[in-house]
VOBA-1610 file (N, C-alpha, C; in pm, whole numbers, padded with zeros to 5 digits, always signed):
BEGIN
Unk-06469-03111+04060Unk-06358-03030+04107Unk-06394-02881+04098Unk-06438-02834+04022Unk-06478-02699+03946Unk-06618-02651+04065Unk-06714-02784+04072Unk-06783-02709+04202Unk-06733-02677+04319Unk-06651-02746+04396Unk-06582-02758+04502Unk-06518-02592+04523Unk-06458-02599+04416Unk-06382-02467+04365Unk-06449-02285+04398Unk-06593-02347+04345Unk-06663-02254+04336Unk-06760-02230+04468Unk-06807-02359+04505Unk-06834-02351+04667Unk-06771-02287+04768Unk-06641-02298+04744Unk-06536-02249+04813Unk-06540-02079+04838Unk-06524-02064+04676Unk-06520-01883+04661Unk-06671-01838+04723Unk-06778-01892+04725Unk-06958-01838+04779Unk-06934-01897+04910Unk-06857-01927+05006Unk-06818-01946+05124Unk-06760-01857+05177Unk-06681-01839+05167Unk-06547-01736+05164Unk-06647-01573+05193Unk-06698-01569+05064Unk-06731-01462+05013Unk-06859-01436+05142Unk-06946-01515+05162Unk-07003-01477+05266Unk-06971-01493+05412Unk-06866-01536+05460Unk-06810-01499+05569Unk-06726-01398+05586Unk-06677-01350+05439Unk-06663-01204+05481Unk-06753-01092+05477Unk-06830-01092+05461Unk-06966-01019+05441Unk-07030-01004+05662Unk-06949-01126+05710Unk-06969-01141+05837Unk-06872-01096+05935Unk-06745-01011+05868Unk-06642-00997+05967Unk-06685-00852+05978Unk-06652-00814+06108Unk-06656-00679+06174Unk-06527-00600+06209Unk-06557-00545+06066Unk-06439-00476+05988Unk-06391-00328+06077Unk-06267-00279+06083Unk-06267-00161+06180Unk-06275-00044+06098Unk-06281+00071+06191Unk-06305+00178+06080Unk-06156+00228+06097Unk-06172+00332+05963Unk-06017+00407+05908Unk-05974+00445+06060Unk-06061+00520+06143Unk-05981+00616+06302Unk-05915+00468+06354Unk-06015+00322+06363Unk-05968+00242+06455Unk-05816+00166+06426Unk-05851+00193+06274Unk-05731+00110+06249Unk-05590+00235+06238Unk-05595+00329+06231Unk-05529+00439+06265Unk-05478+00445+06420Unk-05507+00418+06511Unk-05481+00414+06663Unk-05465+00284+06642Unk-05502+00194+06636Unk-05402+00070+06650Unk-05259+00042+06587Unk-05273+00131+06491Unk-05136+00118+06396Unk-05074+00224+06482Unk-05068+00355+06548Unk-05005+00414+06650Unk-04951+00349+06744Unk-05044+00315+06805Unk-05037+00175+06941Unk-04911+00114+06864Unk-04953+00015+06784Unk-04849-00060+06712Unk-04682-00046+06748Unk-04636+00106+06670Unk-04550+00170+06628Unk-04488+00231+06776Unk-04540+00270+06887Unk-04540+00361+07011Unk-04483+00248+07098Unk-04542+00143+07093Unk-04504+00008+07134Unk-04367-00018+07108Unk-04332-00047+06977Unk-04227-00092+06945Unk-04127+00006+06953Unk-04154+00145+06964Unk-04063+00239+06988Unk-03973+00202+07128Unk-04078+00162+07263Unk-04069+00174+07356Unk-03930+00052+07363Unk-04022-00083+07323Unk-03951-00211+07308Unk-03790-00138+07289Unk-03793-00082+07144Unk-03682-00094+07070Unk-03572+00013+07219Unk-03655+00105+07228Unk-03534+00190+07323Unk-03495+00084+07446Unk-03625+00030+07525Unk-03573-00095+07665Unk-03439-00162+07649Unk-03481-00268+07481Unk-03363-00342+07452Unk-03248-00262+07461Unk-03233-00148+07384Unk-03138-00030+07325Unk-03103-00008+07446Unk-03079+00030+07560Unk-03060+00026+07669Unk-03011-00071+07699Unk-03065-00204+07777Unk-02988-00270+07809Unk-02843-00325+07771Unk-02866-00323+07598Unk-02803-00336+07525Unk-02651-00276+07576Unk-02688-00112+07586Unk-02602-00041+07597Unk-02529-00061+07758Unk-02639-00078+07884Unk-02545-00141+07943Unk-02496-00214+08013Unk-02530-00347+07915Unk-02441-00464+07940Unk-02293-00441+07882Unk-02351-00390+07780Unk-02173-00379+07705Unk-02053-00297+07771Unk-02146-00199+07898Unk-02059-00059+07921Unk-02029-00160+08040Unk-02053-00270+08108Unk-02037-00342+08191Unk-01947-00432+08142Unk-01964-00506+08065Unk-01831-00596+07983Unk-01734-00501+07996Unk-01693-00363+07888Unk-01596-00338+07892Unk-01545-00285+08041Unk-01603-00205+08146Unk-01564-00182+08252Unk-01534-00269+08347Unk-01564-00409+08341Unk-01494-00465+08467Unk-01416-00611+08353Unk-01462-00644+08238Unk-01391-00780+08180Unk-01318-00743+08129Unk-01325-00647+08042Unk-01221-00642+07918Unk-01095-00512+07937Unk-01034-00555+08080Unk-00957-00423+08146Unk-00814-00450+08099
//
């Protein structure tokens, strides 16, 4: 059990030794991207949002 265990962690350990890690700028502009994105999202919804409702109350709820 205890090898298995330990096979595991010298597995692990050298496939990360194999990932192609980003640098601080890349992961900095993707986390922008990220955030710029969801800004956008959040206002689209925020909008519609706003008017469906200005539509409910103007012609249903008279």
């Amino acid at each position: 059990m205890f090898d298995k265990i330990l096979t595991f962690i010298k597995e692990a350990k050298a496939e990360l030794t194999k990932v192609n890690w980003p640098t601080k700028k890349q992961t900095l502009n993707y986390t922008m991207l990220v955030v710029a994105v969801s800004l956008v999202v959040a206002a689209f919804l925020g909008g519609l949002d706003y008017l469906f409702g200005m539509i409910l109350r103007e012609f249903l709820i008279k």
